[in-house]
C-alpha positions as CSV (number, residue, x, y, z in Angstrom):
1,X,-8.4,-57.7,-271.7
2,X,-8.9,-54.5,-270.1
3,X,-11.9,-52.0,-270.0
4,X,-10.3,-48.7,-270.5
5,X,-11.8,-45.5,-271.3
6,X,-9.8,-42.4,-273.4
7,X,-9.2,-39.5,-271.1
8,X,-9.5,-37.0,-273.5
9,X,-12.5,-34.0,-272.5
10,X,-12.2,-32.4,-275.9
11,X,-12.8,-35.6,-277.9
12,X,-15.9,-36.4,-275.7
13,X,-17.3,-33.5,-276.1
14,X,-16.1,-34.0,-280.1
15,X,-18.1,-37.3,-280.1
16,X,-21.5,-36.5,-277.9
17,X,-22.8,-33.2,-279.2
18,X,-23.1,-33.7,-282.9
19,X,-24.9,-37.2,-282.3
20,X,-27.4,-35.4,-279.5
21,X,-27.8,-32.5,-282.4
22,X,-28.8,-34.8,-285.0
23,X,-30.8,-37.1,-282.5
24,X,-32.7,-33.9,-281.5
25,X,-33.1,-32.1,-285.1
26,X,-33.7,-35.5,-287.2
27,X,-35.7,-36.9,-284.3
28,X,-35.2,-39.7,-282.2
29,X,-35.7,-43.7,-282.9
30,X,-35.5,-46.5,-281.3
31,X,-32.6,-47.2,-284.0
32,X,-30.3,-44.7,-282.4
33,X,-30.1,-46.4,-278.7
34,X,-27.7,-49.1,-280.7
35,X,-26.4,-46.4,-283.0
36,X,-25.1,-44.3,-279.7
37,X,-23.6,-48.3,-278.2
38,X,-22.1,-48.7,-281.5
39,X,-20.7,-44.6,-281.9
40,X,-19.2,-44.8,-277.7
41,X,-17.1,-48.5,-278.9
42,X,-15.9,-47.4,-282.3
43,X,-14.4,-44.3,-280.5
44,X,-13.4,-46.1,-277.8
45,X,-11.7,-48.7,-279.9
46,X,-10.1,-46.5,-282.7
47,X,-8.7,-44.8,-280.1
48,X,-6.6,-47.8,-278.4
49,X,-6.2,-48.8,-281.7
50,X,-4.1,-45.5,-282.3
51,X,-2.5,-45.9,-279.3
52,X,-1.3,-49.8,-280.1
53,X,-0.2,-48.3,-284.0
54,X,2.3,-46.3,-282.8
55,X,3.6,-48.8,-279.8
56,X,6.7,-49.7,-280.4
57,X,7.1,-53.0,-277.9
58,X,3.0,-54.0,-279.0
59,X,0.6,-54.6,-276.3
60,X,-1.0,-58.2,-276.6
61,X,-3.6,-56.7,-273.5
62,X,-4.3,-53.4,-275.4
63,X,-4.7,-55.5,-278.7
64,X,-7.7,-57.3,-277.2
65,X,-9.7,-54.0,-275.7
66,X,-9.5,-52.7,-279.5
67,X,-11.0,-56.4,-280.1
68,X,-13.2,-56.1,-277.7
69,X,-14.5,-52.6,-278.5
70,X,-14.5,-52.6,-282.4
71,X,-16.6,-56.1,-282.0
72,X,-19.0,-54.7,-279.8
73,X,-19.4,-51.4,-282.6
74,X,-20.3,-54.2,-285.1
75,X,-22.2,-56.2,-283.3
76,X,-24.8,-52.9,-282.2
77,X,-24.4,-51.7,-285.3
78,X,-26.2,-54.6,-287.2
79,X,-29.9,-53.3,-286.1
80,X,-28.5,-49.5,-287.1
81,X,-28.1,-50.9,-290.8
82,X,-31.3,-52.9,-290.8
83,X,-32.8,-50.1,-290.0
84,X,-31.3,-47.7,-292.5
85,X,-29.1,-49.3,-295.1
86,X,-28.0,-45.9,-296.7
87,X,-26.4,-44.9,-293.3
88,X,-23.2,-46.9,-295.1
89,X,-22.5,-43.8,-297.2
90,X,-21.8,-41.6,-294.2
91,X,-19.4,-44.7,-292.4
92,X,-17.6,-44.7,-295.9
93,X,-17.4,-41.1,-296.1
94,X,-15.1,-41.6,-292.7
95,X,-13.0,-43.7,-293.6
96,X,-10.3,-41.6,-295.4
97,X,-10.1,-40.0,-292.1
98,X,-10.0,-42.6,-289.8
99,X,-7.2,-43.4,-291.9
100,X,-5.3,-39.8,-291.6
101,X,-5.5,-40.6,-288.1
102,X,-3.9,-43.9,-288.0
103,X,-1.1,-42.3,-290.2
104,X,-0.4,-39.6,-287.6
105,X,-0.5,-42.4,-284.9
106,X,2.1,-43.9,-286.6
107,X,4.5,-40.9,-287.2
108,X,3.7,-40.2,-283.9
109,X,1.9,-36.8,-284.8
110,X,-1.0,-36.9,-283.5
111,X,-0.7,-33.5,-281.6
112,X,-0.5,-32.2,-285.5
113,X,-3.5,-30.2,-286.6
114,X,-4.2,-31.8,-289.7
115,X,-4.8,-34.8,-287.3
116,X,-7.3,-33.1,-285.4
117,X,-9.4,-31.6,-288.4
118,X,-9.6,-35.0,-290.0
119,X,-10.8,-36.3,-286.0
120,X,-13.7,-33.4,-286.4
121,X,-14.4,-34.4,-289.7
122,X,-15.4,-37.8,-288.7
123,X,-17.6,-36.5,-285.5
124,X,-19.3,-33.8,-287.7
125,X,-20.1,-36.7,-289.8
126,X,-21.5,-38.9,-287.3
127,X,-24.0,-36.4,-285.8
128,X,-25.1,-36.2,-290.0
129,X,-26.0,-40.0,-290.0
130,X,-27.6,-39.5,-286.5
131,X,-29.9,-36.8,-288.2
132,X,-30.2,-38.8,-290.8
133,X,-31.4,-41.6,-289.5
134,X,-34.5,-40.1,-287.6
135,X,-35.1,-37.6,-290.2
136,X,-34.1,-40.0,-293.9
137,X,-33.5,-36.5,-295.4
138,X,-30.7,-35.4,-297.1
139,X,-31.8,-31.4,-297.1
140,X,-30.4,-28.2,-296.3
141,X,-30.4,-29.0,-292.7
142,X,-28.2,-31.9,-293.0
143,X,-25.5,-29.5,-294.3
144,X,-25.8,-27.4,-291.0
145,X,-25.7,-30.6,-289.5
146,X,-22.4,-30.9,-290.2
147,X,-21.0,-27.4,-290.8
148,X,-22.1,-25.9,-287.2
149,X,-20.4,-28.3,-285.2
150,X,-17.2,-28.2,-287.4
151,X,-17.2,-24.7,-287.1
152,X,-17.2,-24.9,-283.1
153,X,-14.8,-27.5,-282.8
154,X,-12.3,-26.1,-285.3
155,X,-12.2,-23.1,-283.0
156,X,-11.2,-25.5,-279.9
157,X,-9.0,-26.5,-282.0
158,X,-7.0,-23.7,-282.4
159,X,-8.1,-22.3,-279.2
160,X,-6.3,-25.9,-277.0
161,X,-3.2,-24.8,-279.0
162,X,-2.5,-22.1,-277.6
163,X,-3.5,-23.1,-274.0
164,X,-1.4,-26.1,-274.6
165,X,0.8,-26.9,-277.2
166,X,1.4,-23.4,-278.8
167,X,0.7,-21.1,-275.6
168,X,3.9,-19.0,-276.5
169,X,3.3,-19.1,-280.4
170,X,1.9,-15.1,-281.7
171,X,0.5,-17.6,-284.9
172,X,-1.6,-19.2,-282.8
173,X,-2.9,-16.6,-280.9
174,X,-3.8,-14.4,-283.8
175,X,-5.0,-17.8,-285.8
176,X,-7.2,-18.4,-282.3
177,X,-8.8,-14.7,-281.8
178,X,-9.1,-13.8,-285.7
179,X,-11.3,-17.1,-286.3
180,X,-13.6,-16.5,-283.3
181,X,-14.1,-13.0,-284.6
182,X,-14.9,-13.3,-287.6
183,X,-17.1,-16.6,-286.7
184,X,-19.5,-14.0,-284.6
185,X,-19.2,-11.3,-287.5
186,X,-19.8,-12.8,-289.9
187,X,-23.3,-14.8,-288.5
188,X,-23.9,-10.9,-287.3
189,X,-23.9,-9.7,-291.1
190,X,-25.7,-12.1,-292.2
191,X,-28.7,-12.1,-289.7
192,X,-28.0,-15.1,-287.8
193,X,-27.9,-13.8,-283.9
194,X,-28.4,-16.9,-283.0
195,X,-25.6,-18.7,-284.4
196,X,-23.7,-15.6,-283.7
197,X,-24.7,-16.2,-280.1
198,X,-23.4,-19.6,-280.2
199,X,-20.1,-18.9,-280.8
200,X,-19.8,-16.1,-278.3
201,X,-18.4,-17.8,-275.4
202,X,-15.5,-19.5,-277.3
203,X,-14.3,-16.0,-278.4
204,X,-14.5,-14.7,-275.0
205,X,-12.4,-17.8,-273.6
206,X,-10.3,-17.7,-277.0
207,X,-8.9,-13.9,-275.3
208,X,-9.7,-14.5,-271.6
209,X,-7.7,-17.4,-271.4
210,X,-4.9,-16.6,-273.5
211,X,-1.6,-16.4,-271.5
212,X,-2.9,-17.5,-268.1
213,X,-1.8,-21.0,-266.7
214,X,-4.7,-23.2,-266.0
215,X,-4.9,-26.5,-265.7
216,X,-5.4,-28.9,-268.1
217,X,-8.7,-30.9,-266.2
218,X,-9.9,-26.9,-266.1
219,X,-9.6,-26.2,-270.0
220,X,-11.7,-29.7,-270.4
221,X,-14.3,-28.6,-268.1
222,X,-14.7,-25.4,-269.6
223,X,-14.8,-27.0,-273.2
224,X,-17.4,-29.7,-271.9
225,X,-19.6,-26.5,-270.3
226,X,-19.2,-24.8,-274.2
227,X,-20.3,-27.1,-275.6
228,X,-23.6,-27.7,-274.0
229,X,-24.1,-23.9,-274.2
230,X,-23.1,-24.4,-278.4
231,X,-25.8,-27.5,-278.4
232,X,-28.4,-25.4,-276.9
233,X,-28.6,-22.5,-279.5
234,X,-27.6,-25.3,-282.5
235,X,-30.8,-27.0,-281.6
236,X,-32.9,-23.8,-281.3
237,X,-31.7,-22.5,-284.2
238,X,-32.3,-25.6,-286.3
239,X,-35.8,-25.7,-284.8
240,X,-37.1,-22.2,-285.3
């Protein structure tokens, strides 16, 4: 086999950020040092096993890194369920879109936007089972849990579109600048300046960016560098 690792900034940032928020909201346990081993090889496998699904001539080498990666998930994932047995319902509650992904691979869609929402989906639930397992609530703040970082990342969404994909579509761009708006209003009206605050720096690079050529490793970087910022006022909202 061969160890490989997805060069994809966005998704990293997709995968780290909402298990860090729910580690650092729900509290930390020891539980969660196999929970992060077992979250880094079920991304890591899914993701080569997307890339085998839509091979046409199948990779026998790539076949055995998913192997290899989805048998390492399990295998650190067995103290995570000892641990907490209800953390089933969330992996469950992925499923249907780990499965809308594998579809896309197969069409060869994945670029589609449905197929990224569904990605997001499954993150945002991931960082809910990390607060859930250092906090064993399900409360209010399990909801924002999940509905903060979906918010965020179905902004990059839209806003990668049209730096990428879409960078000549108007639908796009007005999709891309009217969602970061209204984002910021709307936590403005309803006297959240914090969350407001969070979402700031997306709209700026949502307009900033929009129509100026920059490289692809650039955009990544500067999606990595959000995303801390967007961790940093989740957290301190959560907390106050």
């Amino acid at each position: 086999m061969k160890w490989m690792i997805p060069k994809q900034h966005g998704a990293w940032s997709m995968l780290i950020l909402p298990f860090l928020l729910g580690g650092i909201v729900g509290g930390w346990t020891l539980a969660h040092i196999p929970f992060a081993i077992a979250w880094l090889f079920v991304y890591m496998g899914t993701f080569f096993l997307f890339q085998y699904i839509k091979q046409r001539k199948k990779s026998q080498e790539l076949l055995r890194t998913v192997v290899t990666y989805l048998t390492i998930a399990i295998v650190a994932a067995i103290p995570v369920f000892l641990s907490e047995w209800r953390l089933v319902w969330f992996v469950l509650a992925m499923i249907p879109f780990g499965l809308t992904n594998a579809y896309f691979a197969k069409i060869k869609d994945e670029r589609n936007v449905w197929n990224d929402v569904s990605a997001v989906t499954s993150f945002c639930i991931g960082g809910m089972a990390s607060y859930y397992l250092g906090s064993h609530a399900l409360d209010g703040t399990i909801v924002w849990m999940f509905a903060l970082p979906y918010l965020y990342f179905l902004g990059s969404i839209f806003f990668v579109k049209t730096m990428i994909r879409e960078k000549k579509s108007l639908f796009y761009r007005n999709v891309s600048w009217g969602y970061h708006f209204l984002l910021v209003a709307i936590f403005i009206a309803f006297g959240y300046p914090v969350l407001a605050l969070a979402y700031v720096p997306s709209l700026v690079r949502a307009v900033a960016f929009y129509g100026k050529k920059i490289p692809i490793m650039k955009i990544g970087i500067v999606e990595i560098a959000n995303s801390v910022f967007v961790l940093g006022c989740l957290s301190w909202y959560l907390f106050s």
